[in-house]
N, C-alpha and C positions, 0 to 999 in steps of 0.2 A: 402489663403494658410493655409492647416492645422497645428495646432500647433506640434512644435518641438517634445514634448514625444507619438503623434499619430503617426508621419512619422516615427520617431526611432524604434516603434512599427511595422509600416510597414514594413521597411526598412529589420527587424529581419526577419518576416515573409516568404518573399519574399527570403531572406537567406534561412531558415529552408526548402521551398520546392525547393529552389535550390539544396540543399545538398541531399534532398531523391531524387532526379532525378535521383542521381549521386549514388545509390547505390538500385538497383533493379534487380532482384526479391527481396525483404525487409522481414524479420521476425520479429517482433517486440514481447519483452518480457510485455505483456498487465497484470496489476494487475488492473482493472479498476479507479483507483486510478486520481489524477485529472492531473497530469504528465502525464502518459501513455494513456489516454484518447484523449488528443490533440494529441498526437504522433501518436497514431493510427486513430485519424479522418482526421489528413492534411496527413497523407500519404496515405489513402484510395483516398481521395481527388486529392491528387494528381499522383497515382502509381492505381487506381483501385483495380484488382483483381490481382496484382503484390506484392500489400502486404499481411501478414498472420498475426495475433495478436496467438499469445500461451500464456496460463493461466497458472500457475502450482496451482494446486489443492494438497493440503496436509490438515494435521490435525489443519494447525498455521491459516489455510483463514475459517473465518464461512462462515455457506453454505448462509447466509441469501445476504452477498458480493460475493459468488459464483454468485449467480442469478441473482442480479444486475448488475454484470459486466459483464454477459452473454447479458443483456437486454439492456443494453448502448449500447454493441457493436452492437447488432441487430438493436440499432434507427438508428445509422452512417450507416451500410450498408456492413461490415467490415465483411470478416471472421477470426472469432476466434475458434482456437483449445484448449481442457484442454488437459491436461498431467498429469498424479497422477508423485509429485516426492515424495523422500524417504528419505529428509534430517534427519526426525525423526529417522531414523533407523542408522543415523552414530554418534558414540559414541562422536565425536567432537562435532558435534551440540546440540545432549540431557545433556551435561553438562553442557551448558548454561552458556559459554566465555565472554569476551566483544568482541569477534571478530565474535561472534554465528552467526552474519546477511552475513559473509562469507563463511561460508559452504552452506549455503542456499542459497545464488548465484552462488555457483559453481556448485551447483547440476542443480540449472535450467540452466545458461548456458553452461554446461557439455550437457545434454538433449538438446539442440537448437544447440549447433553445430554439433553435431551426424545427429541430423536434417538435418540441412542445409547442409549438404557434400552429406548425401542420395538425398535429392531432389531437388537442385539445389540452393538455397538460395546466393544472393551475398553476404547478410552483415547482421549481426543480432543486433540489435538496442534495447537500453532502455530507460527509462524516465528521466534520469536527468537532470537538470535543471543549469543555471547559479551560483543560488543562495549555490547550493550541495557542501560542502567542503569536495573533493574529500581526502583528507589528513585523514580523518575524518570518511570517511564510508569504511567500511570493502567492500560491495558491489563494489565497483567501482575498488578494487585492483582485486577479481574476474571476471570486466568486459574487466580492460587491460587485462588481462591473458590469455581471451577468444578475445581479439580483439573485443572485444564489440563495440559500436559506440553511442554516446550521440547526437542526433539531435539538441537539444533544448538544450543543453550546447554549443553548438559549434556555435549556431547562435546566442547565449548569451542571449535567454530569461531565465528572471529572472522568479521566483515563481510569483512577482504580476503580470506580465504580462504575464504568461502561465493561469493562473486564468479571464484577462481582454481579450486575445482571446479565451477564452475558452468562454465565455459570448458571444463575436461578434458573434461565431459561433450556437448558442444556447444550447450548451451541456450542457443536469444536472448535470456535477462534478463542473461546473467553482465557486459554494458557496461551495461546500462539504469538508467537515473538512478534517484532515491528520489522517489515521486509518493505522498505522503500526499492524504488524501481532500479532496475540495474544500471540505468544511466548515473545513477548515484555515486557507485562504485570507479567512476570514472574521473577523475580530479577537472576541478573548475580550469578553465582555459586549452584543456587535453581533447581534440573533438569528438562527438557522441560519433561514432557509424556501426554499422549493421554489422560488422568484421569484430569490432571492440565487445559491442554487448553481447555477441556470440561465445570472444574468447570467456566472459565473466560469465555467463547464464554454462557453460560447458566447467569450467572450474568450479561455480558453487555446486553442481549438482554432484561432481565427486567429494566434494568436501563431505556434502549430507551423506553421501554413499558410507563411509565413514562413521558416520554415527551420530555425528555432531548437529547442533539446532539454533543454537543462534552464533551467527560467525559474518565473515565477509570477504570476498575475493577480491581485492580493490586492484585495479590496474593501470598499467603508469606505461605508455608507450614506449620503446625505445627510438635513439638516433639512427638514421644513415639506414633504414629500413630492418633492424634487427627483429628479432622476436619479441614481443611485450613482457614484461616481467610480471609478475603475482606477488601480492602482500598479502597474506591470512591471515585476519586479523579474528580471535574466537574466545568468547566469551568465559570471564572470568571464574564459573562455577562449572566449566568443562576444557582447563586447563590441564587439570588431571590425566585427560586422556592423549596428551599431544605427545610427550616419549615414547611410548607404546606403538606409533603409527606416523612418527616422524617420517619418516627413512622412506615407503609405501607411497604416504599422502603427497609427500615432495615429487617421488617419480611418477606418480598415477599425473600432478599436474603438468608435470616435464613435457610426456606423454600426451598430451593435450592439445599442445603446441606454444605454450608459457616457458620462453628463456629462463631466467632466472626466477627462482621461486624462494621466498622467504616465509618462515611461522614467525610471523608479529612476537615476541617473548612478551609485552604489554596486553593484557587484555581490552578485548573490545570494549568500548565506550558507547553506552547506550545513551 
């Protein structure tokens, strides 16, 4: 008999596509992210070409995760649609709240329910997960509002076990780190603009140039029109590699156009 935490694991499973049986035609809100990744492979899995994945494409997703998440979808068999949304353009969001990750869900669920009334859509569906303290994420007040549906919350997988069937299944997200949107990167009351998430979406990609996999370029404006500064904040099991490429990693940011640049000495807090 298989052990106790594999059947529970089944058990979920076998939940999870029960519950998208029961809501089809399916649109699923897809950031290729390792959440919506299984969401949108057991529901292709299971639903076909009953399900749709929609991207929202803006200034907060680098293009280098546009294309990846285009390419995953493509290995599953899934079709996925981009959408350009416009949260950058509503003044709520560019002043950069602590509630910011709520306007930006409501614009992309604003855009999928429009959707789904035009074309037919039962149920429009997103990645969270068990482990997501719905109290907590501005997003999820946005998803009731829209009658959202959380598959993978309602069949009670957890994060580690959206990651260990992610793996049964072979999908590339089931290691891949958590990359919230670069707006993130940008401190509460500092405002979002297209200039800001340029300079961090241009610093993280040299950081990875580098070697490194899970990290973060956080950006902090300067006064009186100065150059922005850089904090690199990188994670605690690839600390090791930061003497080595000190010296390099600081002038490649310099070079950027990042004033002052600092390596976090603290590792990143996941």
């Amino acid at each position: 008999m298989p052990p106790a935490d594999i059947m529970d694991l089944q058990t979920k499973e076998e939940r999870l596509r029960a519950i998208l049986r029961t809501h089809t035609p399916l649109l699923i809100a897809y950031s290729g992210g390792v959440d919506s990744t299984l969401l949108l492979a057991v529901a292709h899995a299971v639903l076909g070409n009953r399900v749709t994945g929609l991207i929202a494409d803006s200034p907060s997703l680098p293009r280098a995760s546009l294309a990846e998440a285009l390419r995953v979808a493509d290995s599953i068999g899934a079709v996925v649609e981009v959408v350009q949304t416009s949260e950058l353009e509503d003044p709520r969001y560019a002043e950069n709240p602590m509630n910011r990750c709520y306007f930006c869900k409501a614009e992309l669920f604003s855009r999928m329910d429009a959707a789904a009334r035009e074309r037919g859509f039962t149920s429009i569906a997103y990645g969270e997960n068990a482990d997501d303290p719905a109290h907590d994420r501005p997003g999820s007040q946005a998803a009731k509002e829209f009658s959202v549906i959380a598959p993978l919350k309602e069949a009670g997988l957890t994060k580690a076990e959206v990651r260990e069937l992610s793996r049964r299944m072979g999908l590339p997200t089931a290691e891949a780190p958590a990359q919230p949107c670069l707006s993130s990167r940008i401190p509460h009351g500092t405002p979002v603009t297209r200039e800001a998430l340029g300079f961090v979406e241009r610093g993280e990609a040299i950081v990875r140039q580098f070697g490194f996999r899970v990290f973060r370029v956080r950006y902090q404006s300067e006064e009186n029109g100065g150059r922005p500064s850089a904090k690199v904040q990188i994670a605690k099991e690839e600390q090791g590699t930061i003497p080595g490429v000190r010296q390099t990693l600081v002038a490649a940011l310099s070079a950027s156009g990042f004033g002052r640049v600092e390596i976090d000495p603290e590792p990143l807090r996941r």
